[in-house]
MMTF fields as JSON, N, C-alpha, C and O atoms, coordinates in Angstrom:
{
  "mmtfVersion": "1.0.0",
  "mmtfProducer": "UNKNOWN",
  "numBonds": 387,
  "numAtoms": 388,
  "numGroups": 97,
  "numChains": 1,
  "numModels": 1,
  "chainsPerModel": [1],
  "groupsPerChain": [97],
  "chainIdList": ["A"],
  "bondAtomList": [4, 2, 8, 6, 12, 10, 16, 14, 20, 18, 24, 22, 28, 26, 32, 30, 36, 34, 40, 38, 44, 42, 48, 46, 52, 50, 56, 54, 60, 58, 64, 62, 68, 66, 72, 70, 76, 74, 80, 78, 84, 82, 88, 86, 92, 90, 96, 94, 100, 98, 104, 102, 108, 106, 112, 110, 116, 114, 120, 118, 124, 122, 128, 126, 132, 130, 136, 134, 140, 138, 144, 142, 148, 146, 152, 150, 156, 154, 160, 158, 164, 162, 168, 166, 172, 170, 176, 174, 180, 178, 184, 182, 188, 186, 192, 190, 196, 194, 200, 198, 204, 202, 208, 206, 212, 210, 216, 214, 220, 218, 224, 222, 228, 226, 232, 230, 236, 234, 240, 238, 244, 242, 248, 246, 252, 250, 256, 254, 260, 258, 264, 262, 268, 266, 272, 270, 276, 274, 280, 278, 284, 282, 288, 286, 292, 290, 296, 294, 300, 298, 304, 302, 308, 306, 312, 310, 316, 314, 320, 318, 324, 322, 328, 326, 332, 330, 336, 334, 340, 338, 344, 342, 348, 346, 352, 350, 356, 354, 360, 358, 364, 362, 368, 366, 372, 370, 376, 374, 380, 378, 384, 382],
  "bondOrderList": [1, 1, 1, 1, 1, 1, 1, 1, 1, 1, 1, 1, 1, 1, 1, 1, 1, 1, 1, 1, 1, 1, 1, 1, 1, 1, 1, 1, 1, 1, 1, 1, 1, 1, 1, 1, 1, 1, 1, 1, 1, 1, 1, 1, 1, 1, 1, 1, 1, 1, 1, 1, 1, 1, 1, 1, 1, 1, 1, 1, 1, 1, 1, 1, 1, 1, 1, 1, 1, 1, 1, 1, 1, 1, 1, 1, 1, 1, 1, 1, 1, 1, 1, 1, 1, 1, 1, 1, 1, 1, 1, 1, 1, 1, 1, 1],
  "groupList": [{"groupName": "UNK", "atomNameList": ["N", "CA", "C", "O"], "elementList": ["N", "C", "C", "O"], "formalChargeList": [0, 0, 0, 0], "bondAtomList": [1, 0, 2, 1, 3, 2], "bondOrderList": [1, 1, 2], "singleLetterCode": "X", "chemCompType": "L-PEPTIDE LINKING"}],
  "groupTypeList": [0, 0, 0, 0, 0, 0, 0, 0, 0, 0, 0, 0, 0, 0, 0, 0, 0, 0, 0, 0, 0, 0, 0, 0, 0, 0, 0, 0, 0, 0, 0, 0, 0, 0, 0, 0, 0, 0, 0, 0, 0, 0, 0, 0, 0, 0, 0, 0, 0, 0, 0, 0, 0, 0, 0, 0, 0, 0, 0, 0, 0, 0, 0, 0, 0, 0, 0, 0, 0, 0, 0, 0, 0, 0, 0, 0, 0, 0, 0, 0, 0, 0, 0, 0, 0, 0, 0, 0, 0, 0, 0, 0, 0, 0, 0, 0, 0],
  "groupIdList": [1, 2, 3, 4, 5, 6, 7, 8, 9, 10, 11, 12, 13, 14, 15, 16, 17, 18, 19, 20, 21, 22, 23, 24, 25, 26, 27, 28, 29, 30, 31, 32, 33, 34, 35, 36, 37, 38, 39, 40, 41, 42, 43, 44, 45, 46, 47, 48, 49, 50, 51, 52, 53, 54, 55, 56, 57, 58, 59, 60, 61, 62, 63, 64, 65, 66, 67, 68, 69, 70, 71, 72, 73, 74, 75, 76, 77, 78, 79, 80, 81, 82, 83, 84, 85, 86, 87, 88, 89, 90, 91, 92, 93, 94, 95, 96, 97],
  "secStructList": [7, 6, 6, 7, 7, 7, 7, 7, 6, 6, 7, 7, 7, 7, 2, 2, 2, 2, 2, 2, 2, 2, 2, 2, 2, 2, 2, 2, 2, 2, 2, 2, 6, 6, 7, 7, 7, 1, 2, 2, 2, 2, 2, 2, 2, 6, 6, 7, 1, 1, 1, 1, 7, 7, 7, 1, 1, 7, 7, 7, 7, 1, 1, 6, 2, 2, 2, 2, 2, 2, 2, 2, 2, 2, 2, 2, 2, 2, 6, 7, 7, 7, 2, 2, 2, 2, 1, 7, 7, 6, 6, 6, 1, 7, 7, 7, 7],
  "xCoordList": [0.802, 0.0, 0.857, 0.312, 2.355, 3.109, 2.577, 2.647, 2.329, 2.508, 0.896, 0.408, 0.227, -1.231, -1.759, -1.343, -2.841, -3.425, -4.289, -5.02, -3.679, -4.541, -6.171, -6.383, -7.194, -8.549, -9.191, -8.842, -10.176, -11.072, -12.855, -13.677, -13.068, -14.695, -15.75, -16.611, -15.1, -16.194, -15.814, -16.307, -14.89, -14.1, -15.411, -15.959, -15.537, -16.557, -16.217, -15.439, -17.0, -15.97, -17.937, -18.973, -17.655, -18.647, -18.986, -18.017, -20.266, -21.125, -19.918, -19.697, -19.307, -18.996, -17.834, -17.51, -17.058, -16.147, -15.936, -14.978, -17.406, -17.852, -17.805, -17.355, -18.237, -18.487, -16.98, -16.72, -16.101, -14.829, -14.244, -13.861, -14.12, -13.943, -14.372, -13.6, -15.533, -16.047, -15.702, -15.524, -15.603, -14.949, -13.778, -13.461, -12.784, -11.506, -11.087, -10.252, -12.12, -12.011, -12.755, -12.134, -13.763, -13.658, -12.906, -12.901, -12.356, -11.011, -9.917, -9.583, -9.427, -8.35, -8.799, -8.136, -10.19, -10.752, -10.235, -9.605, -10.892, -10.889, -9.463, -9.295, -8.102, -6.473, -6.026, -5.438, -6.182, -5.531, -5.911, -5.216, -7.335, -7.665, -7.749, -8.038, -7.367, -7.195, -8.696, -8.896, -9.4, -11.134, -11.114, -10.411, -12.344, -12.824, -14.365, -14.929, -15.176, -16.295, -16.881, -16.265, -17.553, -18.276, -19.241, -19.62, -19.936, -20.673, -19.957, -20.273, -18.856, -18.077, -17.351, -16.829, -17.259, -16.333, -17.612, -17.48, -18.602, -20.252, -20.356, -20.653, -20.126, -19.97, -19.326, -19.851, -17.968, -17.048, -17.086, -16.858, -17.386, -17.826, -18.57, -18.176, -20.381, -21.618, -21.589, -22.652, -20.054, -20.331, -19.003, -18.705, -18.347, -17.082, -17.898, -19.038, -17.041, -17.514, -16.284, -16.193, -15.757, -15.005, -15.6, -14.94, -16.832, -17.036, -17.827, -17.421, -18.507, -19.302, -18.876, -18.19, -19.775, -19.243, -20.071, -20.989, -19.54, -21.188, -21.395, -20.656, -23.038, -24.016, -24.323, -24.944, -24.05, -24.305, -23.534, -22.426, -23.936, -23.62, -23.503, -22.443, -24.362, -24.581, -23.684, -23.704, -22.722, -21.795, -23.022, -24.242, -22.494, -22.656, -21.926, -21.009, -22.49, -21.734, -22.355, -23.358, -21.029, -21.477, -22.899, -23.387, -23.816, -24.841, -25.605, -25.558, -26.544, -26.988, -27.979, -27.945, -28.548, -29.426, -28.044, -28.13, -27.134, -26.206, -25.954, -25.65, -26.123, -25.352, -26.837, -27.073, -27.672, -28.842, -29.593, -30.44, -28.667, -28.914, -28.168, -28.8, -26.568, -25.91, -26.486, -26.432, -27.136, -28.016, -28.43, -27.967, -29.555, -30.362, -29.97, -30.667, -28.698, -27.542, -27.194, -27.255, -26.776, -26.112, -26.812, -26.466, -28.705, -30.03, -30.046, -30.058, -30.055, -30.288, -29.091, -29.684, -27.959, -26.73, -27.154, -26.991, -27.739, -27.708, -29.298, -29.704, -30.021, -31.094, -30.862, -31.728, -29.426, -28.805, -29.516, -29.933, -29.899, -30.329, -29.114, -28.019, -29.219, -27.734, -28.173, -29.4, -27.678, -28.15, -29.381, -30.538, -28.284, -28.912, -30.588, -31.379, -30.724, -32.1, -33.467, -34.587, -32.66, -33.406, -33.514, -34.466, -32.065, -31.96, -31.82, -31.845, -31.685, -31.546, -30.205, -29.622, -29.687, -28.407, -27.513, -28.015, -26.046, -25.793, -25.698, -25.779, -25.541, -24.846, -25.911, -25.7, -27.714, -28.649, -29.213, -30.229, -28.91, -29.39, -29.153, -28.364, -29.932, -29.748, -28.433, -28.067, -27.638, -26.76, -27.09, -27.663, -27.017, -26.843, -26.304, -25.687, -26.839, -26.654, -25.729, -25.511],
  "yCoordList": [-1.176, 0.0, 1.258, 2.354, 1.132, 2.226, 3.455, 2.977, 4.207, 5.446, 5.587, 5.879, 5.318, 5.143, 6.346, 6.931, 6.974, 8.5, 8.285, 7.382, 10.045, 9.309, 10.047, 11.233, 8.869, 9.168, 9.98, 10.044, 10.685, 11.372, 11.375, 11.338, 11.433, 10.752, 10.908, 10.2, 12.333, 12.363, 12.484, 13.044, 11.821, 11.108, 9.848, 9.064, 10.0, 8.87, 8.227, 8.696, 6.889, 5.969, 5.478, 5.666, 4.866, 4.257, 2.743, 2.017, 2.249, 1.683, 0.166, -0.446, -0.088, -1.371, -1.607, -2.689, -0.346, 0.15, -0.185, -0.755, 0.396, 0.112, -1.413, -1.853, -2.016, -3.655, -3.995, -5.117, -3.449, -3.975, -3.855, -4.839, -2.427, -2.039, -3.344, -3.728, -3.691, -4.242, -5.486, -6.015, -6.041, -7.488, -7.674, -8.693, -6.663, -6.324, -6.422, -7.067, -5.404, -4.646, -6.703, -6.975, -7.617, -8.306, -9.515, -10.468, -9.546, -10.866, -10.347, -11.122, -9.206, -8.87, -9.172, -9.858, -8.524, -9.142, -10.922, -11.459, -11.223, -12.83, -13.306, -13.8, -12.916, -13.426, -12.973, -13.809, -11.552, -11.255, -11.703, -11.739, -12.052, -12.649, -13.991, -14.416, -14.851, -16.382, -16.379, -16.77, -16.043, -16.581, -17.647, -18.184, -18.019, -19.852, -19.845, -20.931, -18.592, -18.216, -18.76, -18.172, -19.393, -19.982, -19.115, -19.369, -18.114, -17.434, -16.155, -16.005, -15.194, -14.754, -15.718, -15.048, -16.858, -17.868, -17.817, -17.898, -17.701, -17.754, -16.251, -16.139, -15.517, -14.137, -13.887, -13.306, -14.277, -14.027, -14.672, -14.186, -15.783, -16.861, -16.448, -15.985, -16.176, -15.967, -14.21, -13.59, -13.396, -12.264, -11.632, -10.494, -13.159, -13.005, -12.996, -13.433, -12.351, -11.473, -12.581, -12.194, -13.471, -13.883, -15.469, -16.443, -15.538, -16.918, -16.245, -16.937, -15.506, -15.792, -14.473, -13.582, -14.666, -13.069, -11.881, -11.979, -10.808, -9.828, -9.757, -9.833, -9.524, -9.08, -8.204, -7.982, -6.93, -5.687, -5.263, -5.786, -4.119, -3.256, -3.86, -3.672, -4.595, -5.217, -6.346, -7.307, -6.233, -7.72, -8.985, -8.866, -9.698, -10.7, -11.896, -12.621, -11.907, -12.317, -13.964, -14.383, -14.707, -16.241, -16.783, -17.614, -15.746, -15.72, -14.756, -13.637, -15.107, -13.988, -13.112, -11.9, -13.418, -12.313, -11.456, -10.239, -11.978, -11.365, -9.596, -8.768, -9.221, -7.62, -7.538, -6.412, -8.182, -7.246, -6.878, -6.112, -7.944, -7.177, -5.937, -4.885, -5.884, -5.0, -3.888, -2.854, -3.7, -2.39, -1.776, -0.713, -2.616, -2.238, -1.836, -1.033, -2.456, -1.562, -0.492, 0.509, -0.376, 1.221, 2.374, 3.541, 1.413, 2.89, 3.183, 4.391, 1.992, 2.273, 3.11, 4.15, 3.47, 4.15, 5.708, 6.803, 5.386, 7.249, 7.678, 8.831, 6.777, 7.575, 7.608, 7.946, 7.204, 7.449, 6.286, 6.721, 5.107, 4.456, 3.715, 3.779, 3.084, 2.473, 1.198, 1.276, -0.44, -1.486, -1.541, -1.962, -0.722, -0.796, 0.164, 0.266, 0.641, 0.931, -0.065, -0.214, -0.665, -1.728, -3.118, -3.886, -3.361, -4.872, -4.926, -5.968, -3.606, -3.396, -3.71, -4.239, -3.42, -3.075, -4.496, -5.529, -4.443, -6.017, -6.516, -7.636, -5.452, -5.663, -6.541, -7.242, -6.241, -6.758, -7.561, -8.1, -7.9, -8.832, -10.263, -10.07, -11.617, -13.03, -13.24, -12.675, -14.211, -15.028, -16.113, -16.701, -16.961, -18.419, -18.707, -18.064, -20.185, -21.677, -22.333, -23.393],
  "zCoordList": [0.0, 0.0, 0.0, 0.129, -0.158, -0.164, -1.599, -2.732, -1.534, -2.296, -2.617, -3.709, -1.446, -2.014, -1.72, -0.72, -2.592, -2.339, -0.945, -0.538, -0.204, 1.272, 0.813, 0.563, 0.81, 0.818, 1.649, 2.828, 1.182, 1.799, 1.923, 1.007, 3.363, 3.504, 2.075, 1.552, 1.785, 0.531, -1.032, -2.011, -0.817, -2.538, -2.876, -2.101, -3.88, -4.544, -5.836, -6.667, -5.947, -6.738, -7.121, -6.483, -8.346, -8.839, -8.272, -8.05, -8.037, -7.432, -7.212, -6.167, -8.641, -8.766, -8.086, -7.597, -8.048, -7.196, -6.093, -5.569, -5.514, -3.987, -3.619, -2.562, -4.452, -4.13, -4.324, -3.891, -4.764, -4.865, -3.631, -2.998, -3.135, -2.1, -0.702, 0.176, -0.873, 0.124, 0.449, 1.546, -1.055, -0.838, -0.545, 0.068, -0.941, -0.375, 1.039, 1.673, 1.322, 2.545, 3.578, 4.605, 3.202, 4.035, 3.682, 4.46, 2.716, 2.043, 3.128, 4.024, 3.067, 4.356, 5.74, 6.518, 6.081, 7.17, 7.753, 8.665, 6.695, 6.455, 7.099, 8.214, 5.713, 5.912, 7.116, 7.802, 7.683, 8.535, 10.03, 11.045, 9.798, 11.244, 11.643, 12.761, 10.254, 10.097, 10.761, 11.911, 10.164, 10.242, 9.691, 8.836, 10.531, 9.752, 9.702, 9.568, 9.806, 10.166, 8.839, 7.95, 8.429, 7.187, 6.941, 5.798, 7.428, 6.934, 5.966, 4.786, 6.733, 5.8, 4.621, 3.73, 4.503, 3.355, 2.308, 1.087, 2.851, 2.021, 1.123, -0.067, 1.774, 1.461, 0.491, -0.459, 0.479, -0.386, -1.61, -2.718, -1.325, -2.763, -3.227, -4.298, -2.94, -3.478, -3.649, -3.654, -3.807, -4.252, -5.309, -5.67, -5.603, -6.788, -7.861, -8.016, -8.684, -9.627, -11.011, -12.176, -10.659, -11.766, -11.665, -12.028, -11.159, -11.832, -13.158, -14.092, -13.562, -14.454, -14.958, -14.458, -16.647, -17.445, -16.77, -15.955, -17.291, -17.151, -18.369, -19.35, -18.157, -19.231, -19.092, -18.052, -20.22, -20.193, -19.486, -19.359, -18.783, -17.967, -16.817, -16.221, -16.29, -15.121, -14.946, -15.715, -13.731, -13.256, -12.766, -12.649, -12.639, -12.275, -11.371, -11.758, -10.234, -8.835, -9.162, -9.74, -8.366, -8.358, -8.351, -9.116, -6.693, -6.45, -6.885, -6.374, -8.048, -8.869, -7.981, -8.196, -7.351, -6.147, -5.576, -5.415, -5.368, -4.602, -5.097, -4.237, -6.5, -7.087, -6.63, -6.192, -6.6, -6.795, -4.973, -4.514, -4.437, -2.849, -3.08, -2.977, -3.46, -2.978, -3.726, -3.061, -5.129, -5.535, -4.378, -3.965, -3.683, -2.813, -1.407, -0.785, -0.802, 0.105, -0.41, 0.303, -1.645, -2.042, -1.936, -1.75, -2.21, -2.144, -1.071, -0.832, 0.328, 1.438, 1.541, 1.252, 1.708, 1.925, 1.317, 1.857, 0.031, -0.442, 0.265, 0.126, 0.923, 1.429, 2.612, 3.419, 3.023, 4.884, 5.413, 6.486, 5.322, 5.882, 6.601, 6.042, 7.685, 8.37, 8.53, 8.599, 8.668, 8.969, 10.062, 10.056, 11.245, 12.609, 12.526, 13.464, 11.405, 11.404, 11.066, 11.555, 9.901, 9.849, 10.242, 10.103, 10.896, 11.294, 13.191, 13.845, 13.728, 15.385, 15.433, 14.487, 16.467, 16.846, 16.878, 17.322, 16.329, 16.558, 18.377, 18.881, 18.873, 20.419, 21.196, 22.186, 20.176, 21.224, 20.275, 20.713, 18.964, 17.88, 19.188, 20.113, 19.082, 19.277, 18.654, 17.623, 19.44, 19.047, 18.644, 19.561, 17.38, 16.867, 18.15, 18.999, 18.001, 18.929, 18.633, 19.22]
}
């Protein structure tokens, strides 16, 4: 990461960008914390973008619902919506058994 431009909160990058960003941002998650969490290993698989071609404009993730959740994260994001609005806070979400 040497000579990398230092970012700023409101630099913006196009949508597909973002999903790059994200998978990035939890593939490092993943290596650096030697996770074995199968739900992130689920994540990462059912939202690569090099099993299949794109058509059109539109990518296409392993799990084809998968670009079309993250559309619908990006709306919630530009209408300020935050997880914890719609899913409640993780601190008081149930824990799996």
């Amino acid at each position: 990461m040497l000579g990398m431009k230092a970012l700023r909160p409101d630099d913006q990058i196009s949508v597909r960008d973002a999903f790059l960003a994200m998978r990035n941002f939890l593939y490092r998650y993943w290596e650096e914390g030697k996770r074995t969490d199968d739900g992130l290993r689920e994540v990462l698989s059912d939202s690569s973008l090099r099993i299949w071609k794109q058509q059109g404009d539109e990518p296409r993730t392993a799990d084809p619902a998968f670009w079309h959740d993250w559309t619908g994260a990006v709306q919630d994001a530009l209408d300020g919506i935050q997880p914890e609005d719609v899913m409640g806070s993780p601190e008081t979400a149930p824990r799996p058994e």
